[in-house]
N, C-alpha and C positions, 0 to 999 in steps of 0.2 A: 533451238540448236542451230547450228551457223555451219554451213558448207562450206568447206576449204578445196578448193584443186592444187595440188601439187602436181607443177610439169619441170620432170627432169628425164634426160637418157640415161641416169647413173642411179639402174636401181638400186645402188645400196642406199645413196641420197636417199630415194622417194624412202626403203625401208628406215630409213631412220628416223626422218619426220614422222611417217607414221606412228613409230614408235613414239616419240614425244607426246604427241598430240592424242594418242589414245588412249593413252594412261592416264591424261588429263580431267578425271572422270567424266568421261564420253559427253562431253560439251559440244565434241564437233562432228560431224558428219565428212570424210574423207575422198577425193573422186585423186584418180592418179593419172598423168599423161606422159610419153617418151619422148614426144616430140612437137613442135609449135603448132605444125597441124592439126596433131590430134588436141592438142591442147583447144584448140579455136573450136573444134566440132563439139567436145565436152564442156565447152563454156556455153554455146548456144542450145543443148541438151538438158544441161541441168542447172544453171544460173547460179553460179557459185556465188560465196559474198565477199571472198577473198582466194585471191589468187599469187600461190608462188612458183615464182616463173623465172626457172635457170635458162643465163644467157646464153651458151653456147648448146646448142643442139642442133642434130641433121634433118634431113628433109625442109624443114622451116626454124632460124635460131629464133630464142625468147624474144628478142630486140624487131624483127618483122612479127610476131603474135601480136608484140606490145601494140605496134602500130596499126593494125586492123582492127585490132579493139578497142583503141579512142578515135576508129573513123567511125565506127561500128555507134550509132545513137543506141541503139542497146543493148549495147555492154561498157560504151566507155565510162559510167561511173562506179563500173567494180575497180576497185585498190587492187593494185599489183606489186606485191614485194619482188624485188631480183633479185636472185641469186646469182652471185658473181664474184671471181675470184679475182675480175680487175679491180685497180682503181680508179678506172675510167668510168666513174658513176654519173656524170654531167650527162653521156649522152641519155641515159637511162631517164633520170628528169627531164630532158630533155624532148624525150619523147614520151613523158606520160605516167612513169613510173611514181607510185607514192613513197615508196620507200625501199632501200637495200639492206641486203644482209651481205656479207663478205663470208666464201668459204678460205676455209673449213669454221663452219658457223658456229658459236659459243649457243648454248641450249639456253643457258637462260635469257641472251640476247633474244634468240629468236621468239620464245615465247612472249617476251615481252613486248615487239614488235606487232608479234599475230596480233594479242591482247588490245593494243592500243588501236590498232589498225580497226578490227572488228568492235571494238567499243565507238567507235565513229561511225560504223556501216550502222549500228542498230540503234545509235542516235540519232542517224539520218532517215532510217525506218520509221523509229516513231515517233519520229518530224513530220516524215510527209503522213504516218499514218492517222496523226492530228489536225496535219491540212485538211487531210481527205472529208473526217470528218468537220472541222467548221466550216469544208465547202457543204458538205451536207446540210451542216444546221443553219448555213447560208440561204440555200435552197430553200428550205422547209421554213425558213423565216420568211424568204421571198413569195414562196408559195401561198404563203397563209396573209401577208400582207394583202395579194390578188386576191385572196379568198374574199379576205374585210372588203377590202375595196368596191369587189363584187356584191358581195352584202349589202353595200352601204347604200350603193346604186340602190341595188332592189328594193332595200327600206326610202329611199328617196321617192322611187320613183310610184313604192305602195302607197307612200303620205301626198304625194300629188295624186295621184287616183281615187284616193279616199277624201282627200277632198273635195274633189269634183262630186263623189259621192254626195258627202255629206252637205254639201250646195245643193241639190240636186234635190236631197232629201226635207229641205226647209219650203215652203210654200213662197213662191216670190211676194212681193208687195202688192203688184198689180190683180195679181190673181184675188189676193184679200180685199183689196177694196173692191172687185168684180161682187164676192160671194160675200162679204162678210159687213154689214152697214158704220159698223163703227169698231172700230177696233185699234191697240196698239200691240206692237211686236217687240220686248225688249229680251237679246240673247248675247249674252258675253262667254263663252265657253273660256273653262278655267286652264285650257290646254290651248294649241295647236288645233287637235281633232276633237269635237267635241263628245262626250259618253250621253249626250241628249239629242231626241230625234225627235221635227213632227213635219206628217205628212197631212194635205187636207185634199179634199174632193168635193167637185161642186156637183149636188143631184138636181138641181133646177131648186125647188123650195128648200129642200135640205142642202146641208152643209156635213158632211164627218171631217173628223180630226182622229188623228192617231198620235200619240204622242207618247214618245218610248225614253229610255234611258236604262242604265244596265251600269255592274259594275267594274266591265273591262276598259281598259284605256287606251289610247291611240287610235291603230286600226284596224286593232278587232274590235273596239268598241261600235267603230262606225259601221262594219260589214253584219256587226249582229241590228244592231238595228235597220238597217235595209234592208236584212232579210225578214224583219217582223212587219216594216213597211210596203215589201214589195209583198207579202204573202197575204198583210192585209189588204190590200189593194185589189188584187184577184177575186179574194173574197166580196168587197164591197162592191161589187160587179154583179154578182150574183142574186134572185131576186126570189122571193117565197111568194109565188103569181105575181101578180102585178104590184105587188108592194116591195119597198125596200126592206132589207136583211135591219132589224133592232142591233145593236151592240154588243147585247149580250149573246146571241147568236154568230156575231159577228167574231169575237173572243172566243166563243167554245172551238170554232173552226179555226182559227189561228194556233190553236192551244194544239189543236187533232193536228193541224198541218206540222206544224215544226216539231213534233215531238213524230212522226213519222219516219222511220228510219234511215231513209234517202235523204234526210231531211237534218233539221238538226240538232242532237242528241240533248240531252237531260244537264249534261256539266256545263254548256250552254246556256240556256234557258234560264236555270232556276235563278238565275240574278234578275232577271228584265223585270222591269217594272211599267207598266202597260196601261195607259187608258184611250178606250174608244167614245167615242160622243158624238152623237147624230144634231145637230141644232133642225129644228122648223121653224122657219124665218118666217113663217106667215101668222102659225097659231102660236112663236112663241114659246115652243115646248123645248125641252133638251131632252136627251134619253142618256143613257150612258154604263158603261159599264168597268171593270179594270180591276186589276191586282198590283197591289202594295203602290195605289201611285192615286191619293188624294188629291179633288183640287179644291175651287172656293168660288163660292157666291155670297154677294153682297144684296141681301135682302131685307128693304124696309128699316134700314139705317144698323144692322148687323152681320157680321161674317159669320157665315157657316160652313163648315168644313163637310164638304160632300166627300164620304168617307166610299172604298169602293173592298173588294175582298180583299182580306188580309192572308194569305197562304205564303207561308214558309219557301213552299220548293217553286215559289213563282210559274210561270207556265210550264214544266217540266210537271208538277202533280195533276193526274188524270183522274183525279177521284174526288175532284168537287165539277158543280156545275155551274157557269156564270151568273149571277143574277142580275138583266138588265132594270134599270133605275130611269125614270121619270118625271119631271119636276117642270111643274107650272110656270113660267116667269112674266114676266111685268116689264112694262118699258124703264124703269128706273133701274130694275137688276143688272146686276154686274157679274160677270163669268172672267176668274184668274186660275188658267193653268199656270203652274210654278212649278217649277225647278231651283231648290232655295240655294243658292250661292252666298249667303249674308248669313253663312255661318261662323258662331263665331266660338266654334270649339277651341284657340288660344284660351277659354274663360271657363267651359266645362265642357266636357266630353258629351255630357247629353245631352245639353240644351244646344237650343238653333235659333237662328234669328227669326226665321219666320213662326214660331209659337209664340214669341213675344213681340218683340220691334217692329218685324215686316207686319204682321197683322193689324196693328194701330196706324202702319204707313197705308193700307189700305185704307180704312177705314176714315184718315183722315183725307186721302186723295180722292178716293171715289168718285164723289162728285165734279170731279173736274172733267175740261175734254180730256178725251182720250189721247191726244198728241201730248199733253201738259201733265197728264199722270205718266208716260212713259219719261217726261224729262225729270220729274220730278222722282221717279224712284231711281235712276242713274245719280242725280245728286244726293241722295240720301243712300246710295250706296257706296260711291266715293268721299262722300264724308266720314261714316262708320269705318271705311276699311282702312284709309290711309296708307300707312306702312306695311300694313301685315298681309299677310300670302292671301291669295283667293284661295278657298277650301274647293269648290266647286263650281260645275256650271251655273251662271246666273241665265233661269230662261223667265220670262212675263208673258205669256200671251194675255191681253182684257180683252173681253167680247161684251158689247151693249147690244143687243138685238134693236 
């Protein structure tokens, strides 16, 4: 509904307008003034949308209102019709006026004036009232660009972090050939971050390895594996009298630690797949233990798959007990943790490379040094893969005692 002020000294004037405009089914809201003055105080009162404004009146005439109110920043874009019985309308435009009516005013001139007049005011309404809001949605676009932005930092700055992690978390080279007599290291992660971790420890004649992997990506992949790294780590510190922790001891306590509530919870978990292995570099022996994460030894001119517990909920299930494993070795045996990358599900879903292809690439490379098996399964992996996408991390560790 549209506020109108009628300012005139000639009440019958104001009663007549009145009259028009309220029988108009009550579209308008009506304010009435005698004089310019009052006129000027009921404008800043109630903010009319249209204003008609008889020139000649006392105390203050229509022609000085006019003019106070396009000095006035706001009020001058309220429409002021004149009422006037000259025809000296120039000065009226002149000073501001949008439009005149001439008394004795014809009824339906005027209305059709009010009409047009006010079809402008509430087209300039909900003009700006569409500014208003694409400034908003301006905003809220601007805002939410800062938001990403912020975001994007933060993921920037979590994927350099996590990789310093995940550096961090791989054993250097110098350290292996310190603890480990012969060995090669080959790791191609199928990402950026890799979802594959191993951590090693030198115990003077022993040697552990930890070596993790899970089925989250980026970098929660990398932080759940450090926390299986760093929890194992604590652990293999720790000593049953003067002898070292077995692996499968070593696993039950990893198992207790992260599933402890401060700790980290079961949706977590049940992906990791996990194996611990103590080497004894003097007698030889390996110990080891693990869930859903097989590796392989090459004994006596055959691969055997050292197979370790198969549980569904991975270390989040409290209701088995590790069983640690012990195995005799020989100077000729060969130890391949793998991580199989030379998958080649393009072909079927359930087969892998490593059940068929990688296992004969052992078998055929084995005997080579160990710098010359690591070059030699890089070319035999870039050969098979060509074109097609990596499916996964590619890890090798071989250990010759």
């Amino acid at each position: 509904m549209n506020k109108i002020l009628i300012a005139d000294d000639s009440k019958l004037v104001i009663s007549l307008i009145k009259n028009i405009f309220q029988s108009d089914q009550n579209e308008y809201t009506l304010i009435t003034a005698e004089d310019g003055k009052e006129a000027l105080s009921k404008v800043h009162a109630e903010n009319p949308d249209l204003i008609l404004m008889d020139w000649e009146m006392p105390i203050m005439s229509g022609i000085e209102a006019l003019v106070e109110l396009k000095a006035d920043e706001n009020t001058r874009d309220i429409p002021v019709i004149m009422l006037t019985g000259s025809d000296n309308i120039a000065e009226a435009f002149d000073k501001g006026a949008n439009d005149f009516v001439q008394k004795p005013f014809n009824k339906p001139e005027l209305i059709t004036r009010v009409k047009t007049a006010l079809e402008l005011v509430n087209a300039t309404k909900e003009l700006k009232t569409k500014s208003i809001e694409f400034d908003i949605q301006k905003d809220k676009l601007r805002n939410q660009k800062n938001q990403l932005m912020i975001q994007k930092k933060e993921l920037v700055d979590s994927i350099v972090v996590a990789k310093i992690i995940q550096k961090l978390s791989y054993p250097s080279t110098s350290f292996l050939d310190q603890c480990i007599p012969h060995y090669f290291l080959l790791c191609q992660p199928k990402d950026e971050l890799a979802h594959t971790a191993l951590t090693s420890w030198d115990k003077g004649a022993y040697v552990y390895l930890c070596f993790s992997s899970n089925d989250a990506r980026g970098v929660h992949a990398v932080l759940l594996n450090a926390a299986c790294q760093l929890a194992a780590s604590k652990i293999i510190e720790l000593k049953s009298g003067d002898k070292l922790l077995n692996p499968g001891l070593i696993l039950e306590l990893l198992r207790k630690k992260l599933n402890e509530p401060a700790e980290l919870g079961p949706d977590s978990t049940n992906s990791v797949e996990i194996l611990i292995v103590q080497l004894d570099k003097e007698k030889k022996v390996i110990q080891y233990a693990g869930i859903n994460k097989p590796f392989f030894i090459i004994k006596n001119g055959k691969i055997i798959e050292m197979k370790t517990d198969s549980i569904q909920g991975g270390l989040s299930d409290t209701s088995f007990k590790p069983i640690n494993h012990k195995v005799q070795l020989t100077e000729k045996d060969i130890i391949y943790l793998v991580n199989d990358g030379f998958s080649h599900r393009h072909l079927s879903e359930s087969s892998d490379y490593l059940s068929a292809e990688l296992s004969k690439v052992f078998l055929k490379i084995f005997g080579k040094p160990m710098g010359k098996q690591n070059d030699l399964l890089i070319k035999t992996f870039d050969s098979w893969k060509k074109d097609l996408r990596q499916e996964d991390d590619i890890f090798v560790l071989g250990i010759k005692l």
